[in-house]
GUDREN-715114 format. One record per residue: residue in three letters; x negated, z, y negated of N, C-alpha, C, O in turn. Coordinates in steps of 0.02 Angstrom, whole numbers, plus 32768, in hexadecimal, padded with zeros to 4 digits. Each point is the difference from the previous one (the first is absolute). Last residue first. Layout:
GUDREN-715114
ALAXZYXZYXZYXZY;...
***
This chain:
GUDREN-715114
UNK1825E0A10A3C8013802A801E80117FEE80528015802C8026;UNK7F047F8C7F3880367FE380178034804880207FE2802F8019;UNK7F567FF17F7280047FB07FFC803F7FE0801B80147FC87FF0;UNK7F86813E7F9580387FEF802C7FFA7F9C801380167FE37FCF;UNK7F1380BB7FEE80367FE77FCB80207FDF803B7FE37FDE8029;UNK7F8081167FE87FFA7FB87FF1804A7FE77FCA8020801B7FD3;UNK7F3980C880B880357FE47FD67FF67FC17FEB7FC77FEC7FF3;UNK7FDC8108806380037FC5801580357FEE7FCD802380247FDC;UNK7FC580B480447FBE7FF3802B801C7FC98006801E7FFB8035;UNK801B80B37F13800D7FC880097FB57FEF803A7FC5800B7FF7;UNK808F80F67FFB7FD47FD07FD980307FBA8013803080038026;UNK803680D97FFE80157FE47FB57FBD7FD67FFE7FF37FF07FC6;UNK804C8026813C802B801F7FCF7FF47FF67FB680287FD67FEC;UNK7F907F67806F7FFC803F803A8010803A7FCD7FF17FFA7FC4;UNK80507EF880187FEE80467FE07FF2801F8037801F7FEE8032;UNK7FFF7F0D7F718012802280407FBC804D7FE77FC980047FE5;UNK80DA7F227F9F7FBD802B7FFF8019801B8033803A80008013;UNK80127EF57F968005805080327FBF802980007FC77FEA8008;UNK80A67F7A7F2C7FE9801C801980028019803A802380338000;UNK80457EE77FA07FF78044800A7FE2802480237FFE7FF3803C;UNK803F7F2C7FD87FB7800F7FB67FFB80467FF97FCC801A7FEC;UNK81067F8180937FBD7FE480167FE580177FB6801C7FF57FCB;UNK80A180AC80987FF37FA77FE47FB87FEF7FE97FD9802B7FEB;UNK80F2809780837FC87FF17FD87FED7FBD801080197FD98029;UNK80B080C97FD87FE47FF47FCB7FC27FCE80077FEB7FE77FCC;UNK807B80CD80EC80227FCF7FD77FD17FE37FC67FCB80207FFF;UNK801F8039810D7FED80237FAA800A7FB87FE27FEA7FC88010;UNK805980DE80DE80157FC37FF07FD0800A7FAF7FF980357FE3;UNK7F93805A80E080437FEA7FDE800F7FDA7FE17FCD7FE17FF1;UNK7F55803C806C802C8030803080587FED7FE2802D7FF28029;UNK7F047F3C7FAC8025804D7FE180328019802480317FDF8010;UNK7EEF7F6C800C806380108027800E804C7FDC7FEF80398012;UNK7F307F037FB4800E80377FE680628017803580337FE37FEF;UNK7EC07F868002804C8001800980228046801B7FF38025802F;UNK7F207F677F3F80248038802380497FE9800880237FE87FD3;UNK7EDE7FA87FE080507FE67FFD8017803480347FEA7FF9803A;UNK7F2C7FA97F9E802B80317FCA80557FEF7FE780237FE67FD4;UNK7F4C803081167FE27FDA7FCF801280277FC07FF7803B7FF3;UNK80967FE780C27FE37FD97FF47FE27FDE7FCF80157FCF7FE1;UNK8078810D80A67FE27FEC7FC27FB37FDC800E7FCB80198013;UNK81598047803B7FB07FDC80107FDE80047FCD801C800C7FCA;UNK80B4806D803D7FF37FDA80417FE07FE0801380007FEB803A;UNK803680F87F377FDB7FC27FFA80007FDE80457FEA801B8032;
***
């Protein structure tokens, strides 16, 4: 996570990740709970 404003997280993934597009889910996990999560607005 590279910031988090308000309600709006910016997100730099360790590796390249294909596929994603605005309305989609990002969940964020600590090993199997979900600790957070929203909807993709822009790639």
């Amino acid at each position: 996570i590279l910031s988090n404003e308000g309600d709006n997280i910016k997100v730099l993934f360790q590796n390249k990740v294909e596929g994603i597009a605005p309305g989609q889910s990002a969940v964020f996990y600590e090993g199997n709970d979900v600790v957070g999560g929203g909807f993709i607005r822009k790639r």
